[in-house]
C-alpha positions in Angstrom: -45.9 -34.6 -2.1 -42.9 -33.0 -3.5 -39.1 -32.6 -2.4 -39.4 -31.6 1.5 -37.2 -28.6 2.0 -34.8 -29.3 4.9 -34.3 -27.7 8.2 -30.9 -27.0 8.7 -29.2 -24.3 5.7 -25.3 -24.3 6.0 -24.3 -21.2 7.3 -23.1 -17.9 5.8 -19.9 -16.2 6.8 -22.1 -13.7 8.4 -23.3 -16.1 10.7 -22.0 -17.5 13.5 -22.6 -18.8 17.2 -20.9 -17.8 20.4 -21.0 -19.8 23.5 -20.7 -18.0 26.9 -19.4 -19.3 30.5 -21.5 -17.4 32.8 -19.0 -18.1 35.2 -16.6 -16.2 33.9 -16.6 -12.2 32.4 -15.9 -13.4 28.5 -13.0 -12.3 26.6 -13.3 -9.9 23.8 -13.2 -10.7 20.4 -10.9 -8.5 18.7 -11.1 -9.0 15.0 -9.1 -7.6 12.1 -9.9 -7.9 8.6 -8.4 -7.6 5.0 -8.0 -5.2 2.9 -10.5 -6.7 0.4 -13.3 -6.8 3.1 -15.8 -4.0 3.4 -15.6 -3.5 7.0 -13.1 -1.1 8.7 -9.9 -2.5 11.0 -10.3 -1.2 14.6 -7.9 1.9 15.1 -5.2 1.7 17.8 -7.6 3.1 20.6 -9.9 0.1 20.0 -7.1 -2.7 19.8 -5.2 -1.3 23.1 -8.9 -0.8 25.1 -9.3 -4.4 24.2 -5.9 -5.0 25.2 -6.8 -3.4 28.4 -9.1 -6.7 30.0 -6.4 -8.5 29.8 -4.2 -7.3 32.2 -3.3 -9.0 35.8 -1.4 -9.1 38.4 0.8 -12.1 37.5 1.2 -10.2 34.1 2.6 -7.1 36.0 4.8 -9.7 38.3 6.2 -11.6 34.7 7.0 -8.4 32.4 7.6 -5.6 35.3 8.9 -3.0 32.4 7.2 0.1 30.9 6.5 0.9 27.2 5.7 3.7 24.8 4.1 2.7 21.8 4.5 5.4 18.8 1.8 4.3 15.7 2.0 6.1 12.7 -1.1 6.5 11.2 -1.4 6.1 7.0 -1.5 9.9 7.2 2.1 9.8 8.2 0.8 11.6 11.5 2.0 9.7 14.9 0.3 8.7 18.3 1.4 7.7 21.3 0.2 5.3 23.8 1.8 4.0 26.8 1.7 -0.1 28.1 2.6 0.0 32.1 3.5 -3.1 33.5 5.7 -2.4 36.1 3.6 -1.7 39.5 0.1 -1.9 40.7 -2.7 -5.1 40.9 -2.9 -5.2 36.9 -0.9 -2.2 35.0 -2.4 0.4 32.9 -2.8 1.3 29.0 -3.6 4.9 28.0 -3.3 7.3 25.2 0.0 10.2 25.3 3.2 10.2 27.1 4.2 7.2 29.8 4.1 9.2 33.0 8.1 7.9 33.4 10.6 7.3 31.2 9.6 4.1 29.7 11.9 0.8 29.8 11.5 0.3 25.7 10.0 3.0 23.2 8.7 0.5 20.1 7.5 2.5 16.9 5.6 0.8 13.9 2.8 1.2 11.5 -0.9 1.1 12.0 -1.6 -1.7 10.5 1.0 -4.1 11.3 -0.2 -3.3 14.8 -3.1 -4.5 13.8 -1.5 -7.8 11.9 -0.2 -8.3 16.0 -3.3 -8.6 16.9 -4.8 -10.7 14.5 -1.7 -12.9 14.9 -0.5 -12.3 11.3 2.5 -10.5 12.5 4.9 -11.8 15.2 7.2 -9.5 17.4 10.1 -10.9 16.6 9.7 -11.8 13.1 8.3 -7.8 12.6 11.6 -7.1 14.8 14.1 -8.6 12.3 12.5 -7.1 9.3 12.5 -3.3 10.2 8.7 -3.4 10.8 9.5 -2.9 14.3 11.7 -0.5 15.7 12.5 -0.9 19.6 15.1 1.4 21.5 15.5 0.2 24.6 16.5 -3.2 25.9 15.5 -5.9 23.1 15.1 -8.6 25.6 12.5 -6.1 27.6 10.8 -5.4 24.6 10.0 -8.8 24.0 8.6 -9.3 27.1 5.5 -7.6 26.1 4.7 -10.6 24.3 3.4 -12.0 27.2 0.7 -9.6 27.0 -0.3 -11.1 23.7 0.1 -15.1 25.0 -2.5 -14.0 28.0 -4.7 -12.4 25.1 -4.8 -15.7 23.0 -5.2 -18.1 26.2 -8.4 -16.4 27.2 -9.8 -16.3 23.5 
């Protein structure tokens, strides 16, 4: 007697469902937010770590340059990371100075390196609108975007 409640609810937007191939090590999520959401965008540290799995070999043989990434910070302050793809079985990200002079130097704000990785903000387009500065070889510089193709293919 009486309405029978059902079994399935639709879901929340806190909810959701991830599927795993055990085969394979599974890619990370990075996620961004907005500005009107309560929870905090990863900082710089946690975007280029993430940025780190992806890394290979045929990525190193592809892009073969160097970079030095200068983020300023909302504080105005600036950090530096460095993106090696030039040697080795699958190139290296770290925090401070490249240990040699680096093919491109790209500086830009916080958070439109984190609109790159939530694919709201392309090089090129960030490029031609000041939002990107490169010195170095343009051509070079775009090359890192590789690096965020390899990203989005193992999502």
């Amino acid at each position: 007697p009486g309405t029978p409640k059902p079994i399935l609810t639709p879901l929340s937007p806190a909810d959701s469902m991830v599927t795993v191939n055990e085969g394979e090590q599974p890619a990370p999520t990075i996620t961004t937010t907005s500005s009107s959401s309560s929870r905090r965008k990863p900082s710089p540290e946690e975007l280029l770590s993430a940025l780190e799995l992806f890394l290979s070999e045929f990525l190193v043989g592809s892009v073969r340059a160097s970079y030095q990434l200068n983020i300023i910070l909302p504080s105005g302050a600036r950090r530096t990371y460095f993106i090696d793809l030039t040697a080795g079985s699958c190139g290296r990200i770290g925090h401070g100075d490249p240990e040699c002079n680096p093919d491109v130097i790209l500086e830009m704000m916080e958070n439109d390196l984190q609109a790159f990785f939530s694919g709201e903000l392309h090089p090129l387009s960030a490029y031609m609108s000041g939002r990107l500065r490169v010195k170095g070889d343009l051509s070079v510089a775009l090359k890192l975007e590789e690096l965020f193709k390899a990203m989005k293919q193992r999502r």
